[in-house]
N, C-alpha and C positions, 0 to 999 in steps of 0.2 A: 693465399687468395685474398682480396681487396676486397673488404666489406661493402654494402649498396653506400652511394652517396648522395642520396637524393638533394642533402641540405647542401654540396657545397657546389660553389657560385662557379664557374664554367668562367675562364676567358675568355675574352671576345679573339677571332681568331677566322681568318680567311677560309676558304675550301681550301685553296693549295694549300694552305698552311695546315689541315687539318688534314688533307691527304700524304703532307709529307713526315707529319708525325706519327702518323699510322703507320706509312711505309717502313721507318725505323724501328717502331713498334711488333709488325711483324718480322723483320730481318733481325731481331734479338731474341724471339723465340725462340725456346729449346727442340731440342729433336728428340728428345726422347716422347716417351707414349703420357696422356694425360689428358684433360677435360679442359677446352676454352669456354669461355664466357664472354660473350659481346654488349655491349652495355650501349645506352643508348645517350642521349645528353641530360637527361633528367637522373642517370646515375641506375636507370632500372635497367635489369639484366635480360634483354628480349631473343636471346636465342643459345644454349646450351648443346655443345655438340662434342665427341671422343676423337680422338683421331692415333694412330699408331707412333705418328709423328708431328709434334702440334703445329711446329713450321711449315713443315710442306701442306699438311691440309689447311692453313690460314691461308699461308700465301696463295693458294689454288683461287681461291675466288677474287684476285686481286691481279690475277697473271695478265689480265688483257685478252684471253683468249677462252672465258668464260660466258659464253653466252645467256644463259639462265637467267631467266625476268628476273629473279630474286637480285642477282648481281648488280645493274641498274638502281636499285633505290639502297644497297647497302651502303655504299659512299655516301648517301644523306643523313641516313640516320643513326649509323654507326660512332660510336664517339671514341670507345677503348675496348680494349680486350684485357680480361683477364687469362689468368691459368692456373691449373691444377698439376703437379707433375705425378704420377703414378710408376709403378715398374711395369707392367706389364698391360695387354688389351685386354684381357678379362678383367683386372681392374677399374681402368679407364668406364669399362663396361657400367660395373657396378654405381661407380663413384658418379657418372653420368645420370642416373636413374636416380640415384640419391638428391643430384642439385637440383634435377627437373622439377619433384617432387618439391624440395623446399622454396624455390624462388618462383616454380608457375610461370617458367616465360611463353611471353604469348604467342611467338611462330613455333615452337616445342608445340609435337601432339603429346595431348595433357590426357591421360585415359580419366574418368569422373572418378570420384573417391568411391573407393571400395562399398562405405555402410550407404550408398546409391542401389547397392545390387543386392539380390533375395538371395541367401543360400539355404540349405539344409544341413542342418548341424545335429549328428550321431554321434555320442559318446561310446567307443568299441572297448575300447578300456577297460580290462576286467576288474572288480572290486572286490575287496576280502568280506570275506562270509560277514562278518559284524558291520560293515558301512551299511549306511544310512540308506531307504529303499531307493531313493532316486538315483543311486550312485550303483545300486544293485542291477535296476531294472531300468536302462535309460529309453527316452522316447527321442523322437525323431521331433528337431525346433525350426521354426521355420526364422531366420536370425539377420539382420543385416549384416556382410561383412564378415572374413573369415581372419580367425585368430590363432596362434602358434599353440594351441592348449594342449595337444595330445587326442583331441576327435576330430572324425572327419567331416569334411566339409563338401557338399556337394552341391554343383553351379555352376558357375553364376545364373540364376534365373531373370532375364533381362525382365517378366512381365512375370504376376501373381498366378497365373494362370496356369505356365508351366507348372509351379510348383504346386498347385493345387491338384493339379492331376496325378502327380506323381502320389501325394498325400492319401488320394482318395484309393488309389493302390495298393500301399502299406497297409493303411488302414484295414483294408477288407481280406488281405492276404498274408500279412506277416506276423499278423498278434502281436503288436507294439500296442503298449499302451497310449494313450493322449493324451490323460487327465495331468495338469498341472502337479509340480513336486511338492505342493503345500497341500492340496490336495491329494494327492498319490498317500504324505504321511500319515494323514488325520482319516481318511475312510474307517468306516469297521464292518461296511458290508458292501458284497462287487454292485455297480452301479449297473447302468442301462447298456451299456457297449458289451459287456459281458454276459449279458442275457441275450445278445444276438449273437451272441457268438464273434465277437469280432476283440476281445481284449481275455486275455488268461485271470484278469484281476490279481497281479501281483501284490495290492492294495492287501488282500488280507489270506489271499493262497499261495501256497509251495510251487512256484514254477520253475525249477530244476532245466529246462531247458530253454528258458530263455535266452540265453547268450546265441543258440543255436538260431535263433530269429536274428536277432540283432544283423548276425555276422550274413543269414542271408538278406536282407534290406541293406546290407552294407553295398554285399554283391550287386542286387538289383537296380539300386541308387546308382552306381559306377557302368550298370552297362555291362557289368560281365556273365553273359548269357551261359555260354559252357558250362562255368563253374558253379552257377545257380542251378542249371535244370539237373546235371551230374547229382548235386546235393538231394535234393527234390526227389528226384527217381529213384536213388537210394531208400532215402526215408518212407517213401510210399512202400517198395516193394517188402520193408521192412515190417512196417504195419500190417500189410498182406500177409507176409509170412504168421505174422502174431494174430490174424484174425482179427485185428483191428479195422472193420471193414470202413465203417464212418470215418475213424481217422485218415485212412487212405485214400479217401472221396476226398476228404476234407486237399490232400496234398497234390491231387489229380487235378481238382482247380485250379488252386492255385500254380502248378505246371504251367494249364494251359492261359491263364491270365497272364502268367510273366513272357510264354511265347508270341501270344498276342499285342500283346505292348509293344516287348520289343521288335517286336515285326514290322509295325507303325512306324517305329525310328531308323529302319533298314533303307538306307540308300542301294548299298550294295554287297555284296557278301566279295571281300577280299580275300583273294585265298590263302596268304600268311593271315591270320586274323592278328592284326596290329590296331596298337594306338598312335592315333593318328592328327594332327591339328593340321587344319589346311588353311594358308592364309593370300587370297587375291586382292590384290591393291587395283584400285581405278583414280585416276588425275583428271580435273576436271581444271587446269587453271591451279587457282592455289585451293583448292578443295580434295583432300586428302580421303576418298571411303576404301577400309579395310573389313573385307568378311573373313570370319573364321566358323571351320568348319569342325565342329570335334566329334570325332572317330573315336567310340572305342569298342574293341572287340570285333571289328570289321562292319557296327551300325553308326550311322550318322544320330550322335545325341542332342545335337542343338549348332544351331545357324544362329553367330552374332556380327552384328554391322555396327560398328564406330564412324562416325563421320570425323573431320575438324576442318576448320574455315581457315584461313589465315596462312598454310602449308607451305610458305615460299622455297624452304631449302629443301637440299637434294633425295629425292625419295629413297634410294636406301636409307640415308642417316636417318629420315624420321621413322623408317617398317624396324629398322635396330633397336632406336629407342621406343617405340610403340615395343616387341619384343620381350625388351629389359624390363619395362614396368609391367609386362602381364603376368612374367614367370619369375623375375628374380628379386627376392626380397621377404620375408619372415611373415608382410601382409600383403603379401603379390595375390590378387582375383583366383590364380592356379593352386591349391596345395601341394604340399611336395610328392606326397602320393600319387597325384594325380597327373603328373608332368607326361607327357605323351612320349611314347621311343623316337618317333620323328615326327619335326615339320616341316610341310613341304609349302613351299612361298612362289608367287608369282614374279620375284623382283631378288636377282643373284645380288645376295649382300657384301660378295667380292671378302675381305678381310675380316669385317664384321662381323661371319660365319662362323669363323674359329673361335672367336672369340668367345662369342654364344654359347659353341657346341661345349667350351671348356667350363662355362660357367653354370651352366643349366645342367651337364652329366656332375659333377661336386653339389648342387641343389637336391637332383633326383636320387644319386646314388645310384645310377646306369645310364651307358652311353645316348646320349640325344642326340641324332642326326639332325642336319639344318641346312635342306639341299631346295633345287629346281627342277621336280621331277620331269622327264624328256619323254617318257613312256610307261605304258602297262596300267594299271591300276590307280598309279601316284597322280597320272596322270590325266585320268579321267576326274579323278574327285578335284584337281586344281580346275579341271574347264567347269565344274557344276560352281565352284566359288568365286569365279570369273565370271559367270552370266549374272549371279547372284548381285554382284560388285558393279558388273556395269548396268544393274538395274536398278540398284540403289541408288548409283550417282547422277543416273536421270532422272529418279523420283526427287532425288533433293535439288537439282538442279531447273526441274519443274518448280516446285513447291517455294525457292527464290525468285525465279519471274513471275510467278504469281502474287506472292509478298511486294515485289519491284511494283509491281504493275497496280495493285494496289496502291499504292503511298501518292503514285503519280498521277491515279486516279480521282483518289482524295482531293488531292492538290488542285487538280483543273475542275472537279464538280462544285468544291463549297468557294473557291476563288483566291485560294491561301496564297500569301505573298510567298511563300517558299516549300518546300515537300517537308510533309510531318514526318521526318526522319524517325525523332522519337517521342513517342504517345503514352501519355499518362489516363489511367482511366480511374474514376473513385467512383463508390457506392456504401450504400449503409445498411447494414442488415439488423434488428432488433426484434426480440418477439413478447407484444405487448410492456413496450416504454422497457424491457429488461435487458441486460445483457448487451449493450451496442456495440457493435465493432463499422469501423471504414477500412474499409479496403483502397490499396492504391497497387494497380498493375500494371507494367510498364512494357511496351511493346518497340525493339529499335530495330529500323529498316522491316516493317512487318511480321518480328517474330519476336513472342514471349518473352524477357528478358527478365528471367525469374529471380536472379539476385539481387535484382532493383525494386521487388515487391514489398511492401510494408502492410502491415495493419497496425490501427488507431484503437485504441481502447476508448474511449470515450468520457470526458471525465469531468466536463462542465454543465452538462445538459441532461435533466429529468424530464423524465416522462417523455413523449412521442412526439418530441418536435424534428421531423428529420429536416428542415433548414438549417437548424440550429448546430446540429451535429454536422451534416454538410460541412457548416463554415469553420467549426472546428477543426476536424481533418484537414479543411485547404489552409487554414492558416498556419497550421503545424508545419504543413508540407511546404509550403511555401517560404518560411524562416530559412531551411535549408539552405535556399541558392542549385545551382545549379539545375535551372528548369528545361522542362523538356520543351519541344516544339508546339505540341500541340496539347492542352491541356482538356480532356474530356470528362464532364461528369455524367451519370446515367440518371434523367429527369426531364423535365421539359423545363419553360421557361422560367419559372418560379425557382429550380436550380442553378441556372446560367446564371440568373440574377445573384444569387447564392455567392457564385464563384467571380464574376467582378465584385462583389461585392469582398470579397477575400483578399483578391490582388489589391485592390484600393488599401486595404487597412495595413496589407504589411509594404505599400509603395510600389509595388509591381508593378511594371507597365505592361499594357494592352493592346496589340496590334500596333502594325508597323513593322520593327525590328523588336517588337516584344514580344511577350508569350502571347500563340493563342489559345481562344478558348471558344468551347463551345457545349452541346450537350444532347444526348441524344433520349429520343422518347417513341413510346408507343403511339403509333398515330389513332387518334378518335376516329371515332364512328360516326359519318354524317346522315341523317335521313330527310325524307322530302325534298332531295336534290338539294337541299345547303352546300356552298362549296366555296371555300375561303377566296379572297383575293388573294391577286397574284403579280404582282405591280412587275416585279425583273420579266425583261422579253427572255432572257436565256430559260426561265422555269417556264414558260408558257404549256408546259407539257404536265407539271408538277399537281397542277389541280384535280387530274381524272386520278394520275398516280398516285396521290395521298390519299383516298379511299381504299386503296387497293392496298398499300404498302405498309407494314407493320412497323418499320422504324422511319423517323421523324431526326432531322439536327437542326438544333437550335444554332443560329450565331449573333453575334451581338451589333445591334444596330439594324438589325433588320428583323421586319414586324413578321413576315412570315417562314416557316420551316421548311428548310429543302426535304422533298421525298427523298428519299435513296430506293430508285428502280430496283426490282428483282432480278438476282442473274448477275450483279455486274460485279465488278471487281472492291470499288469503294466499299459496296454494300457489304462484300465477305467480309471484309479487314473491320471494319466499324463492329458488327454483328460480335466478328472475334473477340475484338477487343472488351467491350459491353458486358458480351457471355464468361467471359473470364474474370471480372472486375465481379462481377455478380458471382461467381463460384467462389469466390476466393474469399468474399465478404461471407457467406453464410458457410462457410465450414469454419472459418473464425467463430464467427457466432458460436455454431454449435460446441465445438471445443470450451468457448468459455460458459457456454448456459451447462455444459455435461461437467465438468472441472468444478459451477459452483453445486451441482445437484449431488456430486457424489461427495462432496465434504463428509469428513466423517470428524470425531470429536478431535482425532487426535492433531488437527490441522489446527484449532482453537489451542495449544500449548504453547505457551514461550518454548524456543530451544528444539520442537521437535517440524526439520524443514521436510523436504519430498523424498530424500533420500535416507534419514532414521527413520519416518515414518515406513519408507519400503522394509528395511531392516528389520523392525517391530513386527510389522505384519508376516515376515517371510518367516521369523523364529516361532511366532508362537499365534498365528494363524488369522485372527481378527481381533477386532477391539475387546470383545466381553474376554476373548483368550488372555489379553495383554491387563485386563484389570482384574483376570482370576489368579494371574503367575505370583509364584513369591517374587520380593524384592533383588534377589540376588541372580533369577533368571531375565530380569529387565535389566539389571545392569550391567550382565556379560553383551548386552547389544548395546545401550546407549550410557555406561559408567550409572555410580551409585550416586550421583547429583541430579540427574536428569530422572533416573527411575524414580526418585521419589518424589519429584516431581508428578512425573507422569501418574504415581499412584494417588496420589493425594487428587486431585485433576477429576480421574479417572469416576474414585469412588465417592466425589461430594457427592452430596444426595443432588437431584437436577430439579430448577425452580420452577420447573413449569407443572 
């Protein structure tokens, strides 16, 4: 395979010329099974796809009898092809989901990285009588992202919320403990959760059946209701038997908590009770939304909806490789445990299927079906991810004309020579001259474009000038190059001034075909019937409206501030923009005012960064711990150069 080539120089070269190089291009590809690559003329790789036969599925989109929008603009942008040759389609499979992953091309649906998503992470792992308590007695973490360790992983939790609910479950019915493993070591008496009755305090008691909780929070995390309540009803009747009558209350509860939960997550009671993923595709144009539905145990445990923009090729090849990256791979979203007996899809993946079914039974370790159910059961759960799917793809397809309609709106209210495609907004948040951060959030075609977000540490400017720091932020930003459309700060005009005042210093032009700029503010409060001039005939409306209306934009060359009416569409997108530039600046803030509040000594030592410092703390508990330890307990964590350091540091007397 042909490494990217960004750097080298493209010959100059006709359309025919460049259509009949391709045409050879593809009439030399092999036939057997393997992974193309289509590259674009800048050498970047923008579309990754498998095929059985890499010839016939190349050639296919080039036969002249492909109709598919996609088809149409590939001749323009298309420059080469590479290829990967494989034995076999459950390779291709793999080796697909591996390139997508490394190169991120951008018509490939790209699922978001993993440590994006919540999961719940249980250690089921038995440990020998002597390991350490946390390794004896595990708790239930709530973790980004799941990892090959040997515990189970349960999720993905699209929102905190799920998981918090599940939490508050456990917690009142399983007797897991919560308390952190630094803490879990160091206790010497049970704390407060143990006086309610909700933790056995393994911290400093004998609890001989703990593993017996564990393994059911295992159950109940997973959804498998049968095999929990069997357990449950056992144990109670048990306790009855022994005259344990509190104990037996205690497991009656808890019964009826786990049947009521999962009774909430009950779509439908299946009568094989299987595990089931259901996945509906809706096409909106090149707008790709996939819901899946997961089933286990015959209850619906969670509805998740992926969108992707950009979706030109053919929808089987993107629901295959959407597929490959959810299930197949060592950090795939799914654990191997957790892989479903069947999925049942909206969209016949023809060859692809096999491929799947072969790849995913060698993951699970039992057969996975990967079909189009026609009837019965399979088939009602695909119509509920199908209404689900085409409701999704009207909400996101709403929620773009709205963003559209906004930008256009923009454009024709403030007078912009062109649509602020894409929007930059800064702000500055400080509390009392401390701590300053500028925020910069960027908004392209009306929506949040969070990998173009910055914040500005602040590093020329004392005390509470926020001008000053303003112009800081804009000058940093501005060195850059590549400026956005519309350049907004959050101020009135004393800030606009600010921000020409920015462009000036690093040569930036202003209006015209330059950037623009402008600034939006809280409108004042008039009384006694004061009421600004209003010289433009187009705002003649603007003067009742600025009393009324809470945001104010400034632009430059012009004495007075457009209102922006309530209701309309500018006003949302502005507001947006504003509200976000301001959220984005004071959680900076606070991050940095909490970061310098919680300084502890050991951040003042040469040699000891964020990560010895975790090490230190995690071995021997807190600072006074780390300056009580002998020398040779500090230096099985950070070697005996660094510890005696650390000790010497530690125990000077302090000059204050």
């Amino acid at each position: 395979m042909t490494a990217a080539r960004n750097d080298v120089e493209r010959p100059a070269e006709t359309a025919e010329q460049r259509a009949a190089r391709l045409a050879e291009r593809v009439r030399t590809l092999p036939t057997e099974p393997g992974c193309y690559l289509m590259r674009g003329a800048d050498g970047d790789i923008f579309y990754v796809g498998k095929a059985a036969s890499l010839r016939a599925r190349v050639r296919s989109y080039f036969s002249g009898s492909d109709t598919r929008q996609f088809v149409e603009w590939l001749g323009d942008i298309l420059w080469d092809i590479d290829y990967v040759v494989v034995r076999n389609e459950k390779e291709a499979l793999l080796l697909e989901r591996t390139l997508i992953r490394q190169h991120q091309p951008r018509f490939n649906v790209l699922l978001r990285d993993d440590k994006n998503f919540i999961h719940l992470r249980l250690d089921v792992r038995a440990a020998p009588p002597g390991a350490k308590l946390r390794a004896r007695f595990p708790r239930v973490e709530v973790v980004r992202g799941a990892k090959d360790d040997g515990a189970r992983y349960f999720g993905p939790y699209h929102s905190a919320t799920g998981a918090r609910q599940a939490l508050r479950v456990l917690n009142r019915y399983f007797q897991l403990r919560t308390c952190k493993d630094t803490v879990l070591e160091s206790r010497t008496r049970p704390c407060l959760q143990h006086q309610i009755g909700r933790c056995p305090a393994p911290c400093v008691y004998a609890v001989p059946d703990y593993g017996d909780h564990v393994a059911e929070a295992a159950l109940f995390l997973a959804g498998r209701r049968r095999e929990l309540e069997q357990r449950l009803r056992a144990r109670m009747l048990e306790l009855a038997d022994a005259e344990a009558f509190e104990g037996a209350a205690r497991v009656r509860d808890q019964l009826g908590a786990v049947g009521s939960t999962l009774d909430d997550q009950a779509v439908s009671e299946i009568e094989r009770r299987r595990d089931v993923d259901v996945l509906a595709v809706q096409r909106q144009g090149s707008l790709l939304v996939i819901v899946r539905l997961v089933v286990r145990d015959g209850h619906l445990l969670a509805s998740e909806v992926e969108s992707f923009d950009k979706a030109e090729f053919p929808t089987p090849e993107l629901v295959a490789s959407f597929l490959a990256q959810l299930y197949l791979s060592a950090d795939a979203e799914t654990p191997p445990g957790d892989l479903p007996d069947e999925i049942l899809t909206s969209i016949d993946l023809a060859d692809d299927a096999a491929a799947l079914e072969a790849a995913l039974a060698e993951r699970a370790g039992h057969a996975v079906a990967v079909r189009v159910p026609q009837r019965g059961h399979g088939r009602r759960l695909l119509e509920i991810a199908e209404k689900n799917a085409a409701a999704a793809a009207a909400d996101l397809v709403r929620k773009a004309d709205v963003r559209e309609r906004g930008v256009a709106s923009l454009q024709r209210f403030l007078s912009l020579p062109r649509p602020p495609r894409v929007i930059e907004c800064f702000d500055v948040s400080l509390f009392q001259g401390t701590d300053a951060v500028a925020s910069q959030v960027c908004f392209v075609d009306g929506a949040p474009d969070k990998s173009r977000y910055r914040r500005y540490n602040i590093r020329t400017v004392e005390g509470t000038d926020d001008y000053a720091m303003m112009h800081e932020a804009l000058v940093r930003r501005l060195k850059k190059g590549e400026l956005p459309d519309l350049l907004l700060v959050d101020g009135g005009k004393g800030q606009l001034q600010v921000a020409l005042a920015a462009c000036k210093d690093t040569g930036t032009p202003v209006g015209g075909d330059g950037l623009m700029v402008a600034s939006i503010a809280k409108a004042r409060s008039f009384s006694n019937g004061e009421r600004p001039e209003t010289p433009r005939e187009e705002r003649e409306h603007a003067d009742a409206e600025l009393q009324m209306s809470p945001e104010r934009v400034f632009l430059p060359g012009i004495k007075d501030p457009f209102a922006l009416r309530a209701h309309t569409a500018e006003r949302f997108l502005v507001e947006q923009v504003r509200d976000e530039a301001h959220r984005f600046a004071i959680t900076g803030h606070r991050g940095k005012r909490k970061r310098r509040t919680l300084r502890s000594r050991l951040d003042d030592i040469r040699g000891v960064g964020p990560k010895k410092r975790k090490a230190l703390l995690s071995a021997l508990g807190s600072v006074e711990g780390i300056k009580a330890a002998p020398l040779d307990e500090i230096a099985k964590v950070v070697g005996p150069a660094l510890a005696e350091r650390i000790l010497l540091e530690l125990r000077r007397p302090s000059s204050t």
